[in-house]
N, C-alpha and C positions, 0 to 999 in steps of 0.2 A: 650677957653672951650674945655673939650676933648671927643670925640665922645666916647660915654660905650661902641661901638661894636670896637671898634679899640682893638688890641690887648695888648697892655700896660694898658688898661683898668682894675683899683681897683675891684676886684670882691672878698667881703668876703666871698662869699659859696665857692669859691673855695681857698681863705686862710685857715678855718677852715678845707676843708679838711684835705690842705696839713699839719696841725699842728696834726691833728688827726691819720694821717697817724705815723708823727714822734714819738707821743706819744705810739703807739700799738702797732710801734717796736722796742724802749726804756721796752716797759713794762717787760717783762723778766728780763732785766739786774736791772730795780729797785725793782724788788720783790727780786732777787738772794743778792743787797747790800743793800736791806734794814734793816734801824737800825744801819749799820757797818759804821766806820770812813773811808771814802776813799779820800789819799791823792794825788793828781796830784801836780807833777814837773814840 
């Protein structure tokens, strides 16, 4: 069993953040290509 205060500890308030972080600073770049065909090599 794993102790929740142990640092490896699953905490989704703090995944959510970190996803919410990546998406506000993504936002820019998907407002600037939205609509447009963008191809990656």
């Amino acid at each position: 069993m794993t102790d929740p205060t142990s640092p490896g500890a699953f905490d989704p308030a703090q995944e959510a953040t970190g996803k919410a972080a990546v998406l506000a600073d993504a936002l820019p770049w998907m407002k600037a290509f939205h609509g447009a065909t963008v191809v990656i090599k």
